[in-house]
C-alpha positions in Angstrom: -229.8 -94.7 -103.4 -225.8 -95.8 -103.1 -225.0 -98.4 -101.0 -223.1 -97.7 -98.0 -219.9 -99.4 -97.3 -221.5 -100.8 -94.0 -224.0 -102.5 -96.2 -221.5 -104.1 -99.0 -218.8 -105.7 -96.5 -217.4 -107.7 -99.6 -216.4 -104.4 -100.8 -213.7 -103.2 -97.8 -212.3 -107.0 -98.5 -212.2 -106.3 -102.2 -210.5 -102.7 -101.9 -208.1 -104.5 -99.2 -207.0 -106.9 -102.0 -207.0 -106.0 -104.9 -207.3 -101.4 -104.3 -210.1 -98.9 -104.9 -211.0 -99.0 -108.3 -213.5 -96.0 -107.9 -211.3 -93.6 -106.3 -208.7 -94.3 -108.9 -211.1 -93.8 -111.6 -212.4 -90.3 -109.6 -208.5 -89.7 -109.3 -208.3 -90.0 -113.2 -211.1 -88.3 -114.3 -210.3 -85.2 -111.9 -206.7 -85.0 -113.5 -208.2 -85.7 -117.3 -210.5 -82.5 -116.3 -207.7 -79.9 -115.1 -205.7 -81.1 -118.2 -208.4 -80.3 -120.4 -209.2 -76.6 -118.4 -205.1 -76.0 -118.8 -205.3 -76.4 -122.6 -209.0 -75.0 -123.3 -208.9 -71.4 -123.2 -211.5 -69.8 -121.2 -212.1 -72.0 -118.2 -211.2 -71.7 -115.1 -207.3 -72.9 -114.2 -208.1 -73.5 -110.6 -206.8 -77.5 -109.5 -208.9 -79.3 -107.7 -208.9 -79.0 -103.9 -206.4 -81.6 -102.7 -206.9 -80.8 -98.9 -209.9 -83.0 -99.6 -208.6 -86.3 -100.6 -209.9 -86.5 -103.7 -207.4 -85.8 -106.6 -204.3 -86.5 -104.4 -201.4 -88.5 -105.7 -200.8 -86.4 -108.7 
């Protein structure tokens, strides 16, 4: 079960100093994969939704 953010307080201070290390990684990984569909033929070109908040800051 993940541990919500109301339950971990040390990690808002930690994302406060020193940024989200997780949602960069997510970031990452979601640019590494539309990369790899672009170049792979056969899968699906569609980018990832970035109404969401997840792969923005491309």
């Amino acid at each position: 079960m993940p541990i919500r953010n109301d339950e971990a307080p040390i990690y808002e201070d930690l994302v406060r100093e020193r940024g989200d290390a997780v949602a960069e990684a997510r970031t990452a990984a979601e640019r590494t994969q539309y990369q790899a569909a672009q170049l792979l033929p056969g899968h699906d070109r569609v980018r990832p939704d970035q109404g969401t908040g997840q792969g923005a800051g491309w």
